[in-house]
C-alpha positions, -999 to 999 in steps of 0.1 A, spaced: -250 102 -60 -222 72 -67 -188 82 -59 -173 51 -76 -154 56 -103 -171 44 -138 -160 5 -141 -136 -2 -108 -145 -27 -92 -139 -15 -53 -137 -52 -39 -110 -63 -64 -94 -34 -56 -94 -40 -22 -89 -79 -29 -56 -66 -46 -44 -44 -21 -44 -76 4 -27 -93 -21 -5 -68 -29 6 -63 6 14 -97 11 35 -97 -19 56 -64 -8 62 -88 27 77 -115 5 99 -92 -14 114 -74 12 122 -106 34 134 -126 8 152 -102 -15 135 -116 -46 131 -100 -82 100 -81 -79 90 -100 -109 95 -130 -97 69 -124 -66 47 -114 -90 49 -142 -114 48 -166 -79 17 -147 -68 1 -153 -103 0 -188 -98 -3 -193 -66 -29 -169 -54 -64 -168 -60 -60 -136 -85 -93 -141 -105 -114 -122 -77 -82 -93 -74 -80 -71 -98 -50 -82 -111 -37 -48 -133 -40 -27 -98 -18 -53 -83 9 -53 -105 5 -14 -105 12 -11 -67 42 -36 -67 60 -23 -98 52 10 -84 66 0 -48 100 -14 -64 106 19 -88 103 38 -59 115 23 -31 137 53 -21 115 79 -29 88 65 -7 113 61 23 120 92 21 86 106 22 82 86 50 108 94 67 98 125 88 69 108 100 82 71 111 98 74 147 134 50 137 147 38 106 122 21 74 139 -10 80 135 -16 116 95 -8 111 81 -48 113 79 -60 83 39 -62 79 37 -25 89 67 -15 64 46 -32 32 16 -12 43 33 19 42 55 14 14 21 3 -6 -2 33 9 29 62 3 30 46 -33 -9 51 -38 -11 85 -16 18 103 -41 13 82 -75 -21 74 -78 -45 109 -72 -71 89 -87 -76 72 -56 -90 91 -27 -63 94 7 -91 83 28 -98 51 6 -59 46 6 -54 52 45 -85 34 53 -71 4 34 -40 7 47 -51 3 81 -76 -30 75 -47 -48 58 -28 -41 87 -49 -54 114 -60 -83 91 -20 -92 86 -3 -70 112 9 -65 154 -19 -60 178 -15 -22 175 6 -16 140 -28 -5 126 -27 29 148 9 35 138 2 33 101 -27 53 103 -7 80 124 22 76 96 -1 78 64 -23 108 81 7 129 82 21 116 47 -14 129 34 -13 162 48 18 165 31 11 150 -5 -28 155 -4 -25 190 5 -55 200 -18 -79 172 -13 -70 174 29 -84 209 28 -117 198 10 
């Protein structure tokens, strides 16, 4: 039986998620117009082999929601969203937006992601604190599909 949904492309998602992750990192550290570190990543990534629409999904989805997703994060981060290192703060912000805005995608796809962006761009051990962060955020948004 194929679990993949009819015509995604599961690498260019995962392509864009990398992307997209470094792209949240540029925005937060240098307090640029979201659409301006999109337009910059259009040209100066390699966006053919992302799938571009996700992208611009997750970042657009990032910046709307910025305090919403803090929030939800906030009973499960151990000191303030902005003292998390930056690397580890994009994953979650990114990860929280997929795990409450986009059901479509499965949590363990999303946490799973999460945590390979992280130790591909993150600290030595960031990737077990994001997964311990997003696990928790899950049980909380993902309710249903946790049980299953």
């Amino acid at each position: 039986m194929n679990s993949r949904p009819e015509g995604i492309d599961l690498a260019a998602r995962s392509r864009a998620r990398r992307r997209a992750l470094q792209a949240v990192y540029a925005w937060q550290m240098s307090g640029s117009a979201m659409k301006a570190v999109i337009e910059q990543f259009r040209h100066e990534q390699d966006m053919e082999v992302a799938d571009q629409e996700y992208f611009e999904d997750l970042l657009r989805g990032v910046e709307a929601h910025l305090g919403a997703l803090d929030e939800a994060l906030k009973p499960y981060i151990d000191r303030d969203v902005d003292q998390i290192d930056p690397v580890e703060r994009a994953a979650l912000r990114l990860a929280a937006y997929e795990l409450t805005y986009r059901p479509d995608v499965p949590y363990r796809v999303i946490i799973n992601e999460a945590i390979e962006v992280t130790k591909r761009f993150g600290a030595d051990h960031g990737h077990s604190y994001v997964n311990g962060v997003l696990d928790k955020l899950a049980a909380q948004v993902r309710v249903t599909e946790k049980r299953s």
